[in-house]
Structures are given as structure tokens and as C-alpha cells.
DRENFIKE-508908 format. One line per 4 residues: number of its first residue (from 1); their letters; for each residue x, y, z of C-alpha. Coordinates in Angstrom, 1 decimal. Layout:
! residues N
NUM> a> X Y Z ~ ...
END
This chain:
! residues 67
1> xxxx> -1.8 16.9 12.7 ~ -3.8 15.1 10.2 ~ -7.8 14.7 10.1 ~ -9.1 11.9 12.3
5> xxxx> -10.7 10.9 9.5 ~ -7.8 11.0 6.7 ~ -7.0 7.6 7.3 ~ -4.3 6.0 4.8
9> xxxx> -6.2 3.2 3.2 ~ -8.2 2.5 0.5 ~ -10.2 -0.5 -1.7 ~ -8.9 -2.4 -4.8
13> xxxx> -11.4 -4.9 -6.2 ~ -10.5 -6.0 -9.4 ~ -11.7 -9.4 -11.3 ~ -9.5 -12.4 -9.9
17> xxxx> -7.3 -13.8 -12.5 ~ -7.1 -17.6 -11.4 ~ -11.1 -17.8 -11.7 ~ -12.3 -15.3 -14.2
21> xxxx> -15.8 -14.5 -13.5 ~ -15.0 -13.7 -9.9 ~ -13.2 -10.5 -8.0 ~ -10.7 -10.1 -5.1
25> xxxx> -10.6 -7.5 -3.2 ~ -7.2 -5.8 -1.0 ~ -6.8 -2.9 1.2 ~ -4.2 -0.6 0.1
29> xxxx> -2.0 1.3 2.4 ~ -0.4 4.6 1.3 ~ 0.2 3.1 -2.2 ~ 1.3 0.1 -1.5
33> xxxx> -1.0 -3.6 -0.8 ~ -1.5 -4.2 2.5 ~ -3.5 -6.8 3.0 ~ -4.8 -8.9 0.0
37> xxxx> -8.3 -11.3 0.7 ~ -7.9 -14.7 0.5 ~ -10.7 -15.5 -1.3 ~ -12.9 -14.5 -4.1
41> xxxx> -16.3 -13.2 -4.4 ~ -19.2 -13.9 -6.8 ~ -19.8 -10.4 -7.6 ~ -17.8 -7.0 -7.6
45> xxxx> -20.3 -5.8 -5.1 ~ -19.9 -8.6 -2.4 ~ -16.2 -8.3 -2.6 ~ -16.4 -4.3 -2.4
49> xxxx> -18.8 -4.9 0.4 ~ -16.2 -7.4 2.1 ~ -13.6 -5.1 1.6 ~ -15.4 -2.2 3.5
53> xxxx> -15.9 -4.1 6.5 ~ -12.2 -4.8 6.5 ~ -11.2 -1.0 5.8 ~ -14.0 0.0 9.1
57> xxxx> -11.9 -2.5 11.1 ~ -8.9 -1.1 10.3 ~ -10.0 2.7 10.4 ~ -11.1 2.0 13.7
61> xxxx> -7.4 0.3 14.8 ~ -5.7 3.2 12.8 ~ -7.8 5.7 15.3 ~ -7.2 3.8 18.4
65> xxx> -3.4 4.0 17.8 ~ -3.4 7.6 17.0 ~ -1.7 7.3 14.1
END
């Protein structure tokens, strides 16, 4: 059984290429994109920080399920 805490996501936040000077941010699943953010962020932090509270949401679904 894996760790309760192994969960299969992680962050990509990369600059956005349609408005350079700003970032996007998606949550990765096992390799593959999962779920990409519709919008773009000011800052690397603020979309990193966006991105988080996405992934703590999804942690907590991905627990719940017992996955």
C-alpha cells in the first residue's frame, strides 16, 4: 500500500508564452498535465502559491478516495 502521503501530483509553473512577463501554473498527475490554470500570474511566486492551494485541494480529494 502506498504512503498516505505519496500522493501522485506535482507543480509546473513555467513563464506563460502568450504574455511574456507572466507564469502559468498546472498540476501534474503521474507525468502527465492534469489540470492546467486558466489564468496567469504576475509573479512565479503567486502562481506557485496558486498552484499549492490547488495541489492541498486535490491531496485532500486523493486521501478521501483512498486512492
Amino acid at each position: 500500500m502506498a504512503d498516505r502521503n505519496d500522493h501522485p501530483y506535482s507543480i509546473d509553473v513555467r513563464p506563460c508564452w502568450r504574455r511574456p512577463g507572466r507564469f502559468v501554473c498546472s498540476i501534474i498527475e503521474k507525468g502527465a498535465p492534469r489540470r492546467y490554470g486558466p489564468q496567469s500570474y504576475a509573479t512565479f511566486d503567486e502562481a506557485r502559491r496558486a498552484a499549492q492551494a490547488r495541489l492541498r485541494q486535490l491531496v485532500f480529494e486523493w486521501q478521501l478516495i483512498g486512492a
